[in-house]
KEROKOL-650322 format. One record per residue: residue number from 1; residue in one letter; z, y, x of N, C-alpha, C, CB in turn. Coordinates in nm, 3 decimals, decimal comma. Last residue first. Glycine has a CB too. Layout:
BEGIN
+------+------+---------+---------+---------+---------+---------+---------+---------+---------+---------+---------+---------+---------+
: lovo : tifi :     nzz :     nyy :     nxx :    cazz :    cayy :    caxx :     czz :     cyy :     cxx :    cbzz :    cbyy :    cbxx :
+------+------+---------+---------+---------+---------+---------+---------+---------+---------+---------+---------+---------+---------+
:  NUM :    a :       Z :       Y :       X :       Z :       Y :       X :       Z :       Y :       X :       Z :       Y :       X :
...
+------+------+---------+---------+---------+---------+---------+---------+---------+---------+---------+---------+---------+---------+
This chain:
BEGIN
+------+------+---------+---------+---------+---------+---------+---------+---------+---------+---------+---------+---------+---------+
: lovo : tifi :     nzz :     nyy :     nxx :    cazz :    cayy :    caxx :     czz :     cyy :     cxx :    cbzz :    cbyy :    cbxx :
+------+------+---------+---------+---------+---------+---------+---------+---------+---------+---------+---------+---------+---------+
:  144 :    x :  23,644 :  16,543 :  14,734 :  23,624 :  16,650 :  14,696 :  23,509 :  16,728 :  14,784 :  23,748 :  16,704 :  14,689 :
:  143 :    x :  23,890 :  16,332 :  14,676 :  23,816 :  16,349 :  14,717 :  23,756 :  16,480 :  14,695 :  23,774 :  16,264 :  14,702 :
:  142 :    x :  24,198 :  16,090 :  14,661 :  24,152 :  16,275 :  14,635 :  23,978 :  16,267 :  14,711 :  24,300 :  16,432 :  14,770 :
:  141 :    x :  24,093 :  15,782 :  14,613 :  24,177 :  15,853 :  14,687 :  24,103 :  15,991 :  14,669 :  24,199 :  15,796 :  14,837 :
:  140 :    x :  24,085 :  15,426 :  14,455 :  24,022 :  15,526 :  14,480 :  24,127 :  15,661 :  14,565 :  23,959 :  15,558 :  14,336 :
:  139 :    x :  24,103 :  15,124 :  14,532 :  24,181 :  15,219 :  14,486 :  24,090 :  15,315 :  14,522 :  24,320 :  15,229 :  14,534 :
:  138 :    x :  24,027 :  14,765 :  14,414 :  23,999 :  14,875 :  14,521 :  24,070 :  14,979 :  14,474 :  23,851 :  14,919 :  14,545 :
:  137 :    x :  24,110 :  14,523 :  14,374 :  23,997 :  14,485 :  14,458 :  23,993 :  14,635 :  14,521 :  23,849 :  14,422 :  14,373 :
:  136 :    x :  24,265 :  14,512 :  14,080 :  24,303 :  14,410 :  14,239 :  24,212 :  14,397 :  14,329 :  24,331 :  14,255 :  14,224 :
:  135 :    x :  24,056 :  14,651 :  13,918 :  24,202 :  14,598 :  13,931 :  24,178 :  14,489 :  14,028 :  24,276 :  14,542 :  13,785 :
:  134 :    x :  23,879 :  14,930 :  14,075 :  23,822 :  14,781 :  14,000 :  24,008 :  14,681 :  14,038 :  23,611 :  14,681 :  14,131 :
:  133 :    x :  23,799 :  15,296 :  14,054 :  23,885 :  15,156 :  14,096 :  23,869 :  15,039 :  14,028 :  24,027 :  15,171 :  14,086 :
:  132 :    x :  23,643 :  15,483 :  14,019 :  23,610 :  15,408 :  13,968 :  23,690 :  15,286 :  14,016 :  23,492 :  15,417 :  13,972 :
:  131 :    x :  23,551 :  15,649 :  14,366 :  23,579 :  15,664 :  14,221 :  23,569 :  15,538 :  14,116 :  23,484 :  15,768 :  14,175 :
:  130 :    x :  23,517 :  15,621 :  14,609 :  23,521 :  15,760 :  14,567 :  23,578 :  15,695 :  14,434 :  23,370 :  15,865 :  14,567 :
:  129 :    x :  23,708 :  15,340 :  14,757 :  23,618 :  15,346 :  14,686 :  23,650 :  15,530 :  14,652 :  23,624 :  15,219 :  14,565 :
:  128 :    x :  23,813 :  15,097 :  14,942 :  23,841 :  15,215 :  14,934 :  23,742 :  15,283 :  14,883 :  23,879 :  15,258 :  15,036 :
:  127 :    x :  24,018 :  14,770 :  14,853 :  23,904 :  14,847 :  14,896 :  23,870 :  14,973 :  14,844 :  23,802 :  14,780 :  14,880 :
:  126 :    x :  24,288 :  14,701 :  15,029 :  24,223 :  14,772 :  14,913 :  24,090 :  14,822 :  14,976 :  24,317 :  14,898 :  14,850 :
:  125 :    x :  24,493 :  14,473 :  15,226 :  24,385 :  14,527 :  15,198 :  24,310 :  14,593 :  15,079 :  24,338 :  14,459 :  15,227 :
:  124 :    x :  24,883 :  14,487 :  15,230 :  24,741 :  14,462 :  15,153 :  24,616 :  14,543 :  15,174 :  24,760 :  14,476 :  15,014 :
:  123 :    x :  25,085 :  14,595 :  15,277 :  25,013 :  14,518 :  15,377 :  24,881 :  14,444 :  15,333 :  25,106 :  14,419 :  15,429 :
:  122 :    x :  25,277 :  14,580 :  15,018 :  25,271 :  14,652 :  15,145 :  25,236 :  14,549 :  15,240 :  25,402 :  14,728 :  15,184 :
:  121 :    x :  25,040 :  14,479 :  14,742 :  25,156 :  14,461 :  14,762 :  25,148 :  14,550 :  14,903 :  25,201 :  14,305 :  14,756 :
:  120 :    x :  24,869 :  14,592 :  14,404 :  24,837 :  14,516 :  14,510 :  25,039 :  14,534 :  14,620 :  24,651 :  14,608 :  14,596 :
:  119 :    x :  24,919 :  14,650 :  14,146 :  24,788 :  14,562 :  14,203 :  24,773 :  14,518 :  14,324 :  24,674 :  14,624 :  14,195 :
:  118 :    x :  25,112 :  14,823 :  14,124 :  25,146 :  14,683 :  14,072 :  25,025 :  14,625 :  14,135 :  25,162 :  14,659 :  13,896 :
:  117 :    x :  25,180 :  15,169 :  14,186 :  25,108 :  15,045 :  14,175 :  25,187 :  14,929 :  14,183 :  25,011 :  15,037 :  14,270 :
:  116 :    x :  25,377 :  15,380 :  14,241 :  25,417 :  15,353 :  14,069 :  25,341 :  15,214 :  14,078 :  25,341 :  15,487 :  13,922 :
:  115 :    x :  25,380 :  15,320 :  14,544 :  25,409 :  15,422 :  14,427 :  25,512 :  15,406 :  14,331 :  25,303 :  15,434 :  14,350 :
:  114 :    x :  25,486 :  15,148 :  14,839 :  25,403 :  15,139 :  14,693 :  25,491 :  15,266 :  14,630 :  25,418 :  14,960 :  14,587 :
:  113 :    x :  25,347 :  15,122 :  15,194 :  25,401 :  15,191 :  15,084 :  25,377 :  15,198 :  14,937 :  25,390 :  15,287 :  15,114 :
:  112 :    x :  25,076 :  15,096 :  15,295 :  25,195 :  15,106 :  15,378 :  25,306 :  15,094 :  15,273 :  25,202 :  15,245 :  15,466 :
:  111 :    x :  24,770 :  14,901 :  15,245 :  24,909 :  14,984 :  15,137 :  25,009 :  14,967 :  15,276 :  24,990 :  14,864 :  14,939 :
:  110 :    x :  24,484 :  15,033 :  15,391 :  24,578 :  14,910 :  15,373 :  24,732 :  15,007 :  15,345 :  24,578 :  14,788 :  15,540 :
:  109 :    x :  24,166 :  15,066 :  15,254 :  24,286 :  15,161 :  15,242 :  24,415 :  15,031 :  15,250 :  24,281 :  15,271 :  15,067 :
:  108 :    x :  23,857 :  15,066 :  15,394 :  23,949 :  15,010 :  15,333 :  24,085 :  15,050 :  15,363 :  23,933 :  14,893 :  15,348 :
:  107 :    x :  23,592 :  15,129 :  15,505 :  23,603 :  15,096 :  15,420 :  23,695 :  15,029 :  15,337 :  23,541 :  15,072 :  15,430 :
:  106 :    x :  23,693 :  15,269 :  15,764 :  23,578 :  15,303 :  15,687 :  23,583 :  15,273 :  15,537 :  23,465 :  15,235 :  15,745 :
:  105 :    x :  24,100 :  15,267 :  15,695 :  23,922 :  15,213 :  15,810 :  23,824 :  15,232 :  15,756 :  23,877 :  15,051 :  15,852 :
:  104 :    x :  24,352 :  15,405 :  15,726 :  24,230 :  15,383 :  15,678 :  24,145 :  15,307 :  15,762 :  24,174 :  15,496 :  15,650 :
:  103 :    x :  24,738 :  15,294 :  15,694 :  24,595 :  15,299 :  15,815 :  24,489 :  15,265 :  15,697 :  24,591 :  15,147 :  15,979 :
:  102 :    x :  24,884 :  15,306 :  15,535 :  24,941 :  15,316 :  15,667 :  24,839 :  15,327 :  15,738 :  25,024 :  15,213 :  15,714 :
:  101 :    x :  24,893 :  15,490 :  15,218 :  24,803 :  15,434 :  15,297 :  24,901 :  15,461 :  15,475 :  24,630 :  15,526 :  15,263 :
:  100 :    x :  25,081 :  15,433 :  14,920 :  25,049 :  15,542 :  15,011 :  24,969 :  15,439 :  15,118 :  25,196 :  15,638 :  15,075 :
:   99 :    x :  24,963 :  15,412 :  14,552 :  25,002 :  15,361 :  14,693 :  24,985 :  15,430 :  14,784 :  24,949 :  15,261 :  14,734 :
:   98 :    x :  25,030 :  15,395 :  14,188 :  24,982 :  15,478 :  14,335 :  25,019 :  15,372 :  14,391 :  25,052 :  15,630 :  14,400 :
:   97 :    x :  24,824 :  15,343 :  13,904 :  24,911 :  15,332 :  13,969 :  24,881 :  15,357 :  14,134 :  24,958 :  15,218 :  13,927 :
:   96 :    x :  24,630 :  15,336 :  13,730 :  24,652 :  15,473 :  13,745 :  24,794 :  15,460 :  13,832 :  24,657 :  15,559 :  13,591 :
:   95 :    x :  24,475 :  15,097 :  13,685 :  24,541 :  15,124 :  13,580 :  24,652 :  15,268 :  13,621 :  24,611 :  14,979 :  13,536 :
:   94 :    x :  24,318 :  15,093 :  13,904 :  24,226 :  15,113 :  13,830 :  24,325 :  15,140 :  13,689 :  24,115 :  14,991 :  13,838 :
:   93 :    x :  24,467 :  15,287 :  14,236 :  24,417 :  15,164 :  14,130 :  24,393 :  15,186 :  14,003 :  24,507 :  15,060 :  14,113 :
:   92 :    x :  24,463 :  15,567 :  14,470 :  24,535 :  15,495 :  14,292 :  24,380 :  15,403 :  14,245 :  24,584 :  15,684 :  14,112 :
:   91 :    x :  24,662 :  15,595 :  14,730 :  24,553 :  15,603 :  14,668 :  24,623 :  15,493 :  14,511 :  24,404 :  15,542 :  14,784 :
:   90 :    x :  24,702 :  15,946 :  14,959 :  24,726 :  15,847 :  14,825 :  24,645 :  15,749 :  14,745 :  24,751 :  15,918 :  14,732 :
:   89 :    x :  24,795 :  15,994 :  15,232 :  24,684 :  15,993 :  15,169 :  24,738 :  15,882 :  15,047 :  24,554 :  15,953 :  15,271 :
:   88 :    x :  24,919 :  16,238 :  15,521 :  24,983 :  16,086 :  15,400 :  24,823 :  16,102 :  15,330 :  25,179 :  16,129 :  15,235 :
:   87 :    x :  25,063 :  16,344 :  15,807 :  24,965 :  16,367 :  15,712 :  24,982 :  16,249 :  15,630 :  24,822 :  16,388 :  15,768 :
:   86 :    x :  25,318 :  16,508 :  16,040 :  25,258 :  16,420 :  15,933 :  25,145 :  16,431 :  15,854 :  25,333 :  16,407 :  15,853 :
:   85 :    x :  25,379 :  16,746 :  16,166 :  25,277 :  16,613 :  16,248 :  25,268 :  16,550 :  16,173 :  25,312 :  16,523 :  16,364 :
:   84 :    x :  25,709 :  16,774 :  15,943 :  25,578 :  16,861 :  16,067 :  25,491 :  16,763 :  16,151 :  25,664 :  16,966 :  16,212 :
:   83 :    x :  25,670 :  16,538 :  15,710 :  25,737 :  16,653 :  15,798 :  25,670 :  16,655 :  15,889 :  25,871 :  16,647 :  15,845 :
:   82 :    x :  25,670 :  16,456 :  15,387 :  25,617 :  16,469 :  15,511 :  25,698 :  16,565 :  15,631 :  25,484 :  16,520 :  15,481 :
:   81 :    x :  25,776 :  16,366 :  15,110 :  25,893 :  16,394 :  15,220 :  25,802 :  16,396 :  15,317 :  26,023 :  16,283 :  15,245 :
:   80 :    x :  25,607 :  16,498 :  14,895 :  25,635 :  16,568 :  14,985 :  25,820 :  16,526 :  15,050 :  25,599 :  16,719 :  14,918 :
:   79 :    x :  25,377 :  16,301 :  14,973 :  25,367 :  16,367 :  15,043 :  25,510 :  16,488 :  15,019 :  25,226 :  16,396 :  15,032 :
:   78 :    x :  25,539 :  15,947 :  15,046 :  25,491 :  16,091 :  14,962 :  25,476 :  16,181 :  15,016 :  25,562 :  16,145 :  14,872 :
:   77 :    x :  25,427 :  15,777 :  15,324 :  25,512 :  15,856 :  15,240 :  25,439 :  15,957 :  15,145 :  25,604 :  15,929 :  15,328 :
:   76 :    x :  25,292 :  15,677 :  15,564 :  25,304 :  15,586 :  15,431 :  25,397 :  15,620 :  15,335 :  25,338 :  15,452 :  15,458 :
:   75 :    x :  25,099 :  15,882 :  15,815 :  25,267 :  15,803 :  15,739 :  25,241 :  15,797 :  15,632 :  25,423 :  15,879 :  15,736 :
:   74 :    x :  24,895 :  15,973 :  16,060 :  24,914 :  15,878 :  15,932 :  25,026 :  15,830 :  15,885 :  24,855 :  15,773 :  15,943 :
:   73 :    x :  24,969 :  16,245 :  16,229 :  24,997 :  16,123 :  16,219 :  25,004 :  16,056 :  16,069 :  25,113 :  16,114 :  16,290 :
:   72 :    x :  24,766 :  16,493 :  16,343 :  24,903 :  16,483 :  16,234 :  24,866 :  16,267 :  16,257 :  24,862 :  16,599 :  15,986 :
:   71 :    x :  24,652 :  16,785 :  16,541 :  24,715 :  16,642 :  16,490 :  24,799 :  16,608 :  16,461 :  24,718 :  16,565 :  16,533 :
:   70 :    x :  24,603 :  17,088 :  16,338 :  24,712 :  17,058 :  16,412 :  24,622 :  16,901 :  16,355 :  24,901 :  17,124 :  16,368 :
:   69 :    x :  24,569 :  17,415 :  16,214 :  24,541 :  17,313 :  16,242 :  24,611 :  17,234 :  16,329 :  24,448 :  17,324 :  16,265 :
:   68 :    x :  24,706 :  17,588 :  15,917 :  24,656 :  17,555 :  16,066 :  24,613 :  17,438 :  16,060 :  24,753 :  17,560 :  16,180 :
:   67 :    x :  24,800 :  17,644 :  15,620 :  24,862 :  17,659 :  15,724 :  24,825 :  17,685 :  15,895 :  24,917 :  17,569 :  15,704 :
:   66 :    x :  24,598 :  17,516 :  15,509 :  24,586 :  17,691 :  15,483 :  24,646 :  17,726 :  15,589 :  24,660 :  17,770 :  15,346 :
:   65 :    x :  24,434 :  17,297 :  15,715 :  24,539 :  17,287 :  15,612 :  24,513 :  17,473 :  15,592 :  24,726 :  17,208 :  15,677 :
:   64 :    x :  24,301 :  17,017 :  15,928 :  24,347 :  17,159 :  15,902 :  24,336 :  17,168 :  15,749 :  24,254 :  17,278 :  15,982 :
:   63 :    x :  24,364 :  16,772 :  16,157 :  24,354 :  16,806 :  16,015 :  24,379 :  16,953 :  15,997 :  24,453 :  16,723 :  15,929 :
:   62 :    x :  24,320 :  16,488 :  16,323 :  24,345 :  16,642 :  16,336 :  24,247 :  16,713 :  16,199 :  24,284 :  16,702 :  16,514 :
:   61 :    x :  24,479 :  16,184 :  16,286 :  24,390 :  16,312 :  16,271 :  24,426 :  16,424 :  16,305 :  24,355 :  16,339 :  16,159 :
:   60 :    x :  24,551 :  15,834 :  16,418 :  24,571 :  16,001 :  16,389 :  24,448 :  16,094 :  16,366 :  24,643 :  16,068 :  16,516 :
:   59 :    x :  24,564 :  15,620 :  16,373 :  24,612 :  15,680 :  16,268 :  24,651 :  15,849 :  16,301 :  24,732 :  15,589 :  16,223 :
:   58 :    x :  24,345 :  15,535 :  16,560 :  24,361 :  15,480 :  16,436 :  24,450 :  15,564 :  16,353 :  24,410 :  15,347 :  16,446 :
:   57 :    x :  24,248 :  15,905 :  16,626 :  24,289 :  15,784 :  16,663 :  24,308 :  15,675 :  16,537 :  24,415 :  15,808 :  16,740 :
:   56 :    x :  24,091 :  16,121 :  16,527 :  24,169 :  16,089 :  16,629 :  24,192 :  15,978 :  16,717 :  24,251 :  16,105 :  16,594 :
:   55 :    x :  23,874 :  16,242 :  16,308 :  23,988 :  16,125 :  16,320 :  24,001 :  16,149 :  16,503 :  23,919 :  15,925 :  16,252 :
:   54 :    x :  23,926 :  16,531 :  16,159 :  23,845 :  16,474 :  16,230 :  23,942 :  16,348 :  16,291 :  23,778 :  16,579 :  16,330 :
:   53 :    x :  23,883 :  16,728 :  15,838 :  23,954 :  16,648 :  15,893 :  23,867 :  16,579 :  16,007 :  24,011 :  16,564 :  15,794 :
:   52 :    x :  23,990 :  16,977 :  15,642 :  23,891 :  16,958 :  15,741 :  23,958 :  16,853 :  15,827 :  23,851 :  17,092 :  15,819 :
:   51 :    x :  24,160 :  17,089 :  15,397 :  24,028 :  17,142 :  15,456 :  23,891 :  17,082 :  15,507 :  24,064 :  17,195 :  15,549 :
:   50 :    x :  24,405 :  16,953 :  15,288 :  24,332 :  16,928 :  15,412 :  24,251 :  16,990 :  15,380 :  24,293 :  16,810 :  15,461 :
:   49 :    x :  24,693 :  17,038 :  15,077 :  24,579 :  16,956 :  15,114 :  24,478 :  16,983 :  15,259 :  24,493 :  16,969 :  14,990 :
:   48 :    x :  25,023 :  17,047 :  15,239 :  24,903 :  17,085 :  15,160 :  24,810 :  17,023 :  15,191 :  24,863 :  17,204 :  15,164 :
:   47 :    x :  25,327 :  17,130 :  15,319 :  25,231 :  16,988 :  15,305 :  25,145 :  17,072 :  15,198 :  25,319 :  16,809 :  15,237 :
:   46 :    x :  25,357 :  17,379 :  15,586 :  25,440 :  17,243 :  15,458 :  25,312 :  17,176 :  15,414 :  25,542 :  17,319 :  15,275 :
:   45 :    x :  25,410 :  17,530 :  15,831 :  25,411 :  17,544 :  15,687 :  25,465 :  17,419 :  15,622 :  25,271 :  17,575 :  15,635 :
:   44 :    x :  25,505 :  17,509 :  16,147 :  25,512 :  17,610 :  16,113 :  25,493 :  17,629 :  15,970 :  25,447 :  17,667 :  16,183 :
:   43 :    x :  25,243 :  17,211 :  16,197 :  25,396 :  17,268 :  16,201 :  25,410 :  17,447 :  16,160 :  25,457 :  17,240 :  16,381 :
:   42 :    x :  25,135 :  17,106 :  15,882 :  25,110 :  17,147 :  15,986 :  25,226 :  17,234 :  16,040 :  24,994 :  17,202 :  15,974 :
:   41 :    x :  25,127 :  16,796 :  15,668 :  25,210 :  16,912 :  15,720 :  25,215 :  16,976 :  15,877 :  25,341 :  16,870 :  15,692 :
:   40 :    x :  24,917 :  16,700 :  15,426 :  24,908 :  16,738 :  15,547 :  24,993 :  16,842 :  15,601 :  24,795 :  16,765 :  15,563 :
:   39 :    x :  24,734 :  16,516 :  15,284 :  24,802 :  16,608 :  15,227 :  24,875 :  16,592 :  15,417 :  24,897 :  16,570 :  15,047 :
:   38 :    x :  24,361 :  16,473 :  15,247 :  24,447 :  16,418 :  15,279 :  24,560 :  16,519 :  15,273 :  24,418 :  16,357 :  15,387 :
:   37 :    x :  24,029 :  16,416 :  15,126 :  24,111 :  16,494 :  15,123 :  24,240 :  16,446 :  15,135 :  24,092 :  16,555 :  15,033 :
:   36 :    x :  23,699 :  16,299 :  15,209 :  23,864 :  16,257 :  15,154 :  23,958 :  16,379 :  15,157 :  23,944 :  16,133 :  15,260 :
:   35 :    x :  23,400 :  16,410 :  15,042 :  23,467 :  16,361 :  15,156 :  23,651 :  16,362 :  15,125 :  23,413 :  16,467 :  15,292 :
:   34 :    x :  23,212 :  16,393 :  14,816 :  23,289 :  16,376 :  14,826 :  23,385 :  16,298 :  14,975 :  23,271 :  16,347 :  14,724 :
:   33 :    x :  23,063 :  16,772 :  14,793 :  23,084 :  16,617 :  14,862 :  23,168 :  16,539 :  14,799 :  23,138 :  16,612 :  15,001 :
:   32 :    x :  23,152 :  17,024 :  14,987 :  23,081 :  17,010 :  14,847 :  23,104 :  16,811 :  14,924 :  22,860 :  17,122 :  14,808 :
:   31 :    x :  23,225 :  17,152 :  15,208 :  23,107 :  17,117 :  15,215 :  23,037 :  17,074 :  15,073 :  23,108 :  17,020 :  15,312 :
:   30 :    x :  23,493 :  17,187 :  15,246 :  23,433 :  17,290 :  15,191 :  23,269 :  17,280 :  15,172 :  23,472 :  17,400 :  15,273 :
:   29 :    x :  23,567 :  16,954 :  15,322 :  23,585 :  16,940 :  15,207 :  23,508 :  17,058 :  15,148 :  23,720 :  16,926 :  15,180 :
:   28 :    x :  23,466 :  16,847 :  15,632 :  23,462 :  16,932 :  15,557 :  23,492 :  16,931 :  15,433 :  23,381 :  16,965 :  15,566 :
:   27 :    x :  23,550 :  16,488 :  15,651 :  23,460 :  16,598 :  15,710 :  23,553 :  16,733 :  15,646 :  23,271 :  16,586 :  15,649 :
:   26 :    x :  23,496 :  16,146 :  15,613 :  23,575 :  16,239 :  15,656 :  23,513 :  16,405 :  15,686 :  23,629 :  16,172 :  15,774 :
:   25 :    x :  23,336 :  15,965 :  15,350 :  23,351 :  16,035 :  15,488 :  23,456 :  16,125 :  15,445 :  23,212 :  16,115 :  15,555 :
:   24 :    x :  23,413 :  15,682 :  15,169 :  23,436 :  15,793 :  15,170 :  23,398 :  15,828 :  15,327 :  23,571 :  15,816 :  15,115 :
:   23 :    x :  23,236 :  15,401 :  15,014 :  23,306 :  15,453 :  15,155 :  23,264 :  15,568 :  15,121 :  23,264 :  15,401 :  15,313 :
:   22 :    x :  23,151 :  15,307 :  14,685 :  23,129 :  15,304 :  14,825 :  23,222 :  15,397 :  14,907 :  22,988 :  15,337 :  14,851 :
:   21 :    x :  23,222 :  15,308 :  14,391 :  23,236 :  15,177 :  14,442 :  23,140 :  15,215 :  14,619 :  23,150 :  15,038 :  14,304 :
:   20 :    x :  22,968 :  15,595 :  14,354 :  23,097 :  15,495 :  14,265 :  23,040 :  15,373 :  14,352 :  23,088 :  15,469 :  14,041 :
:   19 :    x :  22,820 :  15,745 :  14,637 :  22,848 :  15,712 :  14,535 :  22,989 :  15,618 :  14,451 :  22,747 :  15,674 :  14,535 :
:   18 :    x :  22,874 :  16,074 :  14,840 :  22,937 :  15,891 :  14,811 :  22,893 :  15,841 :  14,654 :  23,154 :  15,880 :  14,814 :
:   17 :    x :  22,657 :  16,293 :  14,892 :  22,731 :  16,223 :  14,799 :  22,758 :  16,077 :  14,800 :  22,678 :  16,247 :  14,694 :
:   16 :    x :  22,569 :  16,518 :  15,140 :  22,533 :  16,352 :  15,084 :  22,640 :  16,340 :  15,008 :  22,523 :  16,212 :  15,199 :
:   15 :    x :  22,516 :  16,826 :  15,116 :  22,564 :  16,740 :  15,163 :  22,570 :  16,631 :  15,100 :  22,650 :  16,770 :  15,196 :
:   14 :    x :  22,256 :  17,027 :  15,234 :  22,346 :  16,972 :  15,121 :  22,379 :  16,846 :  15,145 :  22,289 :  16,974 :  14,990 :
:   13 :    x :  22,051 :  17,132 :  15,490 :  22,214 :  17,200 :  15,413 :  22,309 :  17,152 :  15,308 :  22,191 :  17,322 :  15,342 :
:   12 :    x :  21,912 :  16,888 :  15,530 :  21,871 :  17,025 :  15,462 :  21,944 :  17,126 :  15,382 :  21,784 :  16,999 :  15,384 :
:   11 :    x :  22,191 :  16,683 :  15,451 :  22,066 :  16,670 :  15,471 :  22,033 :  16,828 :  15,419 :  21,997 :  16,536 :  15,392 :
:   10 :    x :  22,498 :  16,592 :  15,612 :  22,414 :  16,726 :  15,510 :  22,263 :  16,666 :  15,557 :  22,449 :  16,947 :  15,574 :
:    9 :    x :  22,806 :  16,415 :  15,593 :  22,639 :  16,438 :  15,659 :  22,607 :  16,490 :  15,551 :  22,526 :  16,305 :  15,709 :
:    8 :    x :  23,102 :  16,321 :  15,699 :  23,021 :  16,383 :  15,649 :  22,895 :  16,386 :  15,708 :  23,066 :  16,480 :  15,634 :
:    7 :    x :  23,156 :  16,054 :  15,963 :  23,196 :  16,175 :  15,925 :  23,096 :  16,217 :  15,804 :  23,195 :  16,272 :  16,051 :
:    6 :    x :  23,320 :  15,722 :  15,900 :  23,224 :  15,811 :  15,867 :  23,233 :  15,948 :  15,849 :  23,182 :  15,777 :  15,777 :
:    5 :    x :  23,599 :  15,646 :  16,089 :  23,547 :  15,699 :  15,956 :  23,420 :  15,721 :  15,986 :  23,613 :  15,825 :  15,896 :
:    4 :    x :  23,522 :  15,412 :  16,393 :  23,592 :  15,522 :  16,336 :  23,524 :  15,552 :  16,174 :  23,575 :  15,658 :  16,446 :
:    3 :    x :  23,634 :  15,100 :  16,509 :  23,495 :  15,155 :  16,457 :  23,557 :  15,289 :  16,355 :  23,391 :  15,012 :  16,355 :
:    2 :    x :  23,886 :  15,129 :  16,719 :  23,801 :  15,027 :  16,641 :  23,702 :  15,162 :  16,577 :  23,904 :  14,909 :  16,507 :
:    1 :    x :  24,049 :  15,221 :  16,931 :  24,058 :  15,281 :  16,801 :  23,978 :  15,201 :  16,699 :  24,009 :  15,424 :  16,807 :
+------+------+---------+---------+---------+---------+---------+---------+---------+---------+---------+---------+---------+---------+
């Protein structure tokens, strides 16, 4: 699986803040934070945002949703052609253009799939930033 996300971390109940231009954790969204938030079709509902995410594998998570919980598989689609076991993650460059993500790694969002983006091409390294995208170097993604 190579070197997994960063999960969330609380110091003394509050939880650490990513700053601008660094690596997102995975965790709790209900934690306050900014950990990633991913869109996510659990079988039996439909695509909604994530809750709670724990990595799996390179591209899988187990993700919970309003719907349930369930592992879902990383696909490079909008979210909403997802279908049941899917999960997708979006990310947008510094002039507000999208890309869908085929595989995260701690620190970098590689484009499966282009949006509306121009900055970068499918199979490109982005670097994966909370906030503040820098043209042709990083995209930012839902956080929360």
């Amino acid at each position: 699986m190579g070197r997994p996300i960063k999960s969330a971390e609380t110091v003394q109940g509050t939880s650490k803040l990513a700053s601008v231009n660094t690596a997102l954790p995975i965790g709790s969204s209900g934690l306050g934070g900014n950990q990633m938030i991913f869109k996510a079709f659990v079988d039996g509902g439909s695509a909604n945002d994530t809750t709670e995410i724990i990595q799996k594998g390179n591209k899988k998570f187990r993700v919970t949703t309003s719907d349930g919980t369930q592992t879902c598989v990383l696909t490079a689609v909008v979210h909403g052609s997802l279908t049941a076991g899917q999960c997708q993650v979006t990310g947008t460059d510094s002039a507000g253009g999208t890309y869908f993500a085929s595989k995260i790694t701690g620190r970098h969002f590689i484009v499966g799939a282009l949006g509306t983006g121009s900055q970068f091409a499918v199979g490109d390294r982005a670097l994966l930033v909370a906030s503040g995208p820098q043209a042709n170097v990083s995209v930012s993604i839902p956080n929360g």
